[in-house]
C-alpha angles and dihedrals in degrees: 000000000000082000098052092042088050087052099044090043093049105068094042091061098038082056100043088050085046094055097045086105095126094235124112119238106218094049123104115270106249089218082061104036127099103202103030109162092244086052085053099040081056098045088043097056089055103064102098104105155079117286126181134181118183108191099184109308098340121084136188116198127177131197111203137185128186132217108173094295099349127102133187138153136117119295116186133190110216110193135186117230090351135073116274129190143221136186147122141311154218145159147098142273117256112195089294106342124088102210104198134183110226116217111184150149113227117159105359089312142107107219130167114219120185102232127184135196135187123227113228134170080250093054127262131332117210112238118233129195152119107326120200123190136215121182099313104340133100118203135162104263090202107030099185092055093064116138127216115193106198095206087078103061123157107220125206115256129180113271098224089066093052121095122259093229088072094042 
């Protein structure tokens, strides 16, 4: 009977020595994960920068410095044959997403807009969704159902090639 015990009991330890790796087995494997943390802590740190995307005649650039979470720096909506607007921002990374308040002067007045933008290995894609307004704010009135299209992604560019006037 001790026999049979002492070979039934074997295995089970020497399993149970075998599996103390520290992973969990039922969590993505960050060699196939797309989003693993370390993936976003090192897309994160990478957001300073200048980014640009020009769709036709109308171009969005964005300035942007970095302290720990927070994020500020200039965005400006160049537009052709419409206003545009530029103006300052501020905000915070949230896991992936940069949530910014928009400060800016179009048309001969200040406004503040809520814009988001999603961090990707391909640079930032700018969040679209419904928008409410109260007195001269902007804000998503549904922030979860933001949409990011990935065909509109702002790439980093070297600041040094964008124009001063989006700096």
């Amino acid at each position: 009977m001790k026999q049979f015990l002492t070979c039934l009991l074997f295995p089970l330890v020497f399993m149970a020595c075998n599996n103390d790796s520290g992973i969990d087995p039922n969590a993505d494997s960050p060699a196939i994960s797309k989003d693993s943390s370390a993936d976003k802590a090192d897309i994160a740190s990478k957001i300073p920068g200048c980014y640009l995307r020009v769709m036709q005649r109308d171009t969005l650039a964005a300035f942007l410095t970095q302290d720990g979470n927070i994020i500020s720096g200039k965005l400006t909506f160049d537009n052709y044959q419409k206003d545009g607007s530029s103006g300052t921002v501020t905000g915070i990374i949230d896991e992936d997403i940069l949530k910014l308040v928009y400060r800016f002067q179009s048309e001969g007045m200040n406004s503040i807009s809520e814009v988001y933008f999603k961090i990707t290995a391909a640079g930032l894609i700018h969040g679209t969704g419904e928008i409410k307004v109260k007195g001269d704010s902007a804000y998503y009135s549904a922030p979860g159902n933001v949409v990011y299209n990935e065909m509109e992604v702002l790439t980093k560019v070297d600041c040094n090639t964008l124009p001063a006037k989006y700096k």
